[in-house]
C-alpha positions in Angstrom: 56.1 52.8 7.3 58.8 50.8 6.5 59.3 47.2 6.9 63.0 46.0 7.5 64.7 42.0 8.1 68.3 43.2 8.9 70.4 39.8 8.3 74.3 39.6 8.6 77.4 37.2 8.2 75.4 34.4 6.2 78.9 33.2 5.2 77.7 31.6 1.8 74.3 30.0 4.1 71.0 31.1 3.7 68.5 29.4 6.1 65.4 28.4 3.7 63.3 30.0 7.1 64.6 33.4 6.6 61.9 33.5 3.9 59.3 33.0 6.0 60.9 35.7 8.4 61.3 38.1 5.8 58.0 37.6 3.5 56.2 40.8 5.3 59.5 42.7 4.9 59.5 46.3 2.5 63.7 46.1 2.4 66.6 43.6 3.7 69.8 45.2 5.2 72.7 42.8 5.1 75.8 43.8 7.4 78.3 42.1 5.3 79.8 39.1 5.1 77.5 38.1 2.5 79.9 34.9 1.3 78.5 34.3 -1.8 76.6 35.8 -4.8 73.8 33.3 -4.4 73.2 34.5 -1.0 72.5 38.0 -2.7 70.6 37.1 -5.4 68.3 34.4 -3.0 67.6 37.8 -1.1 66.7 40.2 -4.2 63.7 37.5 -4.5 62.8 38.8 -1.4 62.8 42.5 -1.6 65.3 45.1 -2.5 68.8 44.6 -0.9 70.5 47.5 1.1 74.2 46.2 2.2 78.0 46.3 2.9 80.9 44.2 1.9 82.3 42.2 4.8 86.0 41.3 5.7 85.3 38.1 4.1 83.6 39.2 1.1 85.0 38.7 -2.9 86.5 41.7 -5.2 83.0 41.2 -7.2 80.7 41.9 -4.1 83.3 44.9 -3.2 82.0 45.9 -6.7 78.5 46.0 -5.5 78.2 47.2 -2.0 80.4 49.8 -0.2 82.1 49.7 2.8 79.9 52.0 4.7 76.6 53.3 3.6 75.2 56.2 4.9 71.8 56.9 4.1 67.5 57.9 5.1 65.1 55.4 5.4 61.8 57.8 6.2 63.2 60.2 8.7 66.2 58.2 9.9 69.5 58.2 9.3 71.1 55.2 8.9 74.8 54.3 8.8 76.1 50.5 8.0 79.5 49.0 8.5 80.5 45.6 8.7 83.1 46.3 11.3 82.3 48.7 13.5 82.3 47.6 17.5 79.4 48.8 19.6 78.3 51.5 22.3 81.1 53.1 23.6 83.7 50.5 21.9 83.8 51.6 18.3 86.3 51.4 16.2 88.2 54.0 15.6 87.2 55.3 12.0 83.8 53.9 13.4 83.6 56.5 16.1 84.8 59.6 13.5 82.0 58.2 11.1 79.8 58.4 13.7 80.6 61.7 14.9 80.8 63.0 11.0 77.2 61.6 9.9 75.3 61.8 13.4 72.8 58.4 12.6 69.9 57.9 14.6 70.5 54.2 14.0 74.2 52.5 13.4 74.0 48.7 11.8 77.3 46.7 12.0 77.9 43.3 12.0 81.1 40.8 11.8 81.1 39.8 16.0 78.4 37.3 15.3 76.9 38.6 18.5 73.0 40.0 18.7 73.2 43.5 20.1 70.8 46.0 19.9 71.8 49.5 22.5 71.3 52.9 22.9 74.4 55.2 22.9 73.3 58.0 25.2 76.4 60.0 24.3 76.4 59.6 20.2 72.4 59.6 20.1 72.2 56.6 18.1 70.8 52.9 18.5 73.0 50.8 17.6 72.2 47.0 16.0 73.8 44.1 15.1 71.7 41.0 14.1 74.7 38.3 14.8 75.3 36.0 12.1 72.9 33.9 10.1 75.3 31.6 8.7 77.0 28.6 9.9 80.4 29.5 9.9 81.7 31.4 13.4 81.7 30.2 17.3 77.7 31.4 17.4 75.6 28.4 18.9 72.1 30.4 17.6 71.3 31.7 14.5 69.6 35.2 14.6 68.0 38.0 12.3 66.2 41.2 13.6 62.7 42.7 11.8 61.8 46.2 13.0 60.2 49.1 11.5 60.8 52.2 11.0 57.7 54.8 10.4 58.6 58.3 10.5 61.3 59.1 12.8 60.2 55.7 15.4 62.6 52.7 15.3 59.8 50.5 16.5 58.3 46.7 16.7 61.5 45.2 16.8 61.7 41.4 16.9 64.5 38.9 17.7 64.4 36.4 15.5 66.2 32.5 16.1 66.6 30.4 13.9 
């Protein structure tokens, strides 16, 4: 079993309560937009940091996360992109990525809207935790916890903050 806090577009902010929301967690998944390196290395006090560059992220954090990341977590697959729409409106190379690596769960961020969806017709759940910074048109800050044991995406919380 497998504890995740899936955070994204923190914009250079981290909330001092995302501590307190992460404490329990095994791993934190960023979907980009990280803003700063002091944003990263606040979360590797956490736990260990799985993540993307955003569209508004430096040459150095490009150096450290990839664009998309594609990888198993238990007996899910998992694929991450910043930019990457939502069930059916992917983007484009979105959609083919999709198609290529056949995820049970897709992450994306960079809408700064909370969305978590099935995609009957990909077979894939798709999240995106909103943003957790201040910068954007979001009113509400937000993070999503869920686990995944197995092959069950399960106990998934919506976090405010």
């Amino acid at each position: 079993m497998t504890r995740i806090g899936l955070i994204s577009d923190t914009h250079g902010h981290l909330d001092e309560t995302v501590f307190e929301h992460f404490k329990t967690c095994d791993e934190i998944w960023h979907a980009g937009d990280f803003g700063s390196h002091e944003v990263i290395e606040k979360l590797k006090t956490l736990s260990s940091i799985k993540g993307v560059y955003g569209n508004i992220d430096d040459a150095q954090i490009r150096t450290q996360f990839p664009e998309q990341l594609v990888f198993m977590c238990e007996d899910v697959k998992v694929m991450m992109r910043h930019i990457g729409g939502y069930p059916p409106k992917y983007t484009t190379e979105t959609k083919k990525e999709i198609q290529l690596h056949k995820p049970q769960l897709f992450i994306s961020g960079h809408s700064h809207i909370l969305k978590i969806m099935y995609d009957d017709a990909l077979q894939c759940l798709h999240m995106n935790p909103g943003a957790a910074g201040k910068q954007g048109w979001h009113k509400v800050k937000t993070l999503i916890r869920f686990t995944i044991d197995g092959k069950d995406i399960k106990d998934c919380e919506v976090i405010e903050i």
